[in-house]
C-alpha positions, 0 to 999 in steps of 0.5 A: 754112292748109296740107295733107298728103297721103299718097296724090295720087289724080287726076280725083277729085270732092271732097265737103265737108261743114262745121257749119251749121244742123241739122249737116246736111252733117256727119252726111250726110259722116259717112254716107259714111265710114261706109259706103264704103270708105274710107281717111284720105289727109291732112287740113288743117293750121293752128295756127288751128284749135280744138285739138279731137280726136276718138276713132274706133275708137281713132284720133285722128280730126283736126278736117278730114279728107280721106278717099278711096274708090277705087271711085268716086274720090270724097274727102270733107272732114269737118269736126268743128270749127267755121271761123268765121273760116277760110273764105277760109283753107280755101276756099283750101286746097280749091281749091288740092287740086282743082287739085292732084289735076286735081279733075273737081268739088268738091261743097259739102253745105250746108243753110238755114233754112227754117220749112216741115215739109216738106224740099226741095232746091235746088242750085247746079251747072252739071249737072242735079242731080236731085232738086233745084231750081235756087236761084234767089234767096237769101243764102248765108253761110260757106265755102260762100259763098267757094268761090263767090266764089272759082271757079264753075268746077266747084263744084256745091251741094247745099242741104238746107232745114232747120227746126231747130237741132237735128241733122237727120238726116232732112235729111242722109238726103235730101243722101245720097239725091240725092249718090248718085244723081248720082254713081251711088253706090247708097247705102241711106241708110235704115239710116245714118238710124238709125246718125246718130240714135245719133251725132247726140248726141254730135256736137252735144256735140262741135260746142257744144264748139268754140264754146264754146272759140272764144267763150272765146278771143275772150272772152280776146283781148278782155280782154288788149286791153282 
């Protein structure tokens, strides 16, 4: 796993948001490039990932993007693909451009399963996160899981309960209310709640795509070597 950069912004805090259940973080990154300012300063490299693209205001938008806002020196890692199976790969890859660009902090969106109505917050960080609860106990899977495996140095964790598989927006809409909070950025969240309900529909076409190709490519690789 390998990555370009064009631009190499330094004491950034590095956002990053990757398909999990309800594509909480997902839509919740979406409404930050939406609405800060921002530019494409590089994305994630490898002949590993899905080759899936998408078409956003007529440019090819690549499957792990790094976008950067100057005002609040905050890049944001979107993923529209499926990582299963890349997660040390990547998790590398992100801790080598936090040390890169002398990242002050990486902070990981991620939601869990939860069978309540009700949406609470929890969180990992050696900073107080307001709007959240210390997780005290629980399993956590994935990236997520091996960027904490790999340094607890200055990653923080935001973690959205979530009770259906379906996108989330509501859940995502709270991430966004308490991301910006703790990094002073006044984010009405309100009007991208609706503008997610509009895109949610075709991300999780997007998202059921990649897996259906990843399933098929493991159905093939299975097939030759049996």
């Amino acid at each position: 796993m390998d990555y370009v950069l064009t631009k190499k912004p330094t004491g950034v805090k590095i956002i990053t948001g990757f398909p999990s259940i309800g594509l909480v973080a997902t839509i919740a990154t979406k409404f930050l490039t939406d609405h800060l300012d921002v530019e494409v300063i590089g994305h994630l490299v490898s002949e590993k990932i899905l080759p899936l693209t998408a078409i956003h205001k007529g440019k090819v938008v690549d499957p792990l993007t790094l976008y950067y806002n100057k005002k609040y020196n905050v890049i944001i890692l979107q993923s529209l693909t499926e990582v299963a199976g890349l997660e040390w790969e990547i998790a590398d890859a992100i801790l080598k451009i936090s040390k890169e660009l002398k990242a002050k902090e990486i902070i990981v969106l991620e939601s869990i399963p939860s069978m309540k109505e009700e949406i609470n917050l929890f969180s990992i960080s050696k900073n107080k996160i307001a709007g959240t609860e210390v997780l005290k106990e629980g399993i956590i899977m994935g990236l997520t899981a091996t960027l904490l495996l790999k340094s607890t140095e200055n990653i923080s964790c935001i973690f959205a309960e979530t009770h259906s598989n379906l996108p989330d927006s509501e859940a995502a809409a709270k991430v966004v209310e308490v991301l910006d909070n703790y990094l002073k950025m006044p984010i009405d969240y309100k009007p991208l709640l609706e503008q997610a309900k509009k895109f949610e529909s075709s991300l999780k076409q997007y998202i059921e795509k990649s897996k259906e190709m990843g399933d098929n490519k493991q159905k093939r690789e299975l097939s030759y070597f049996g």
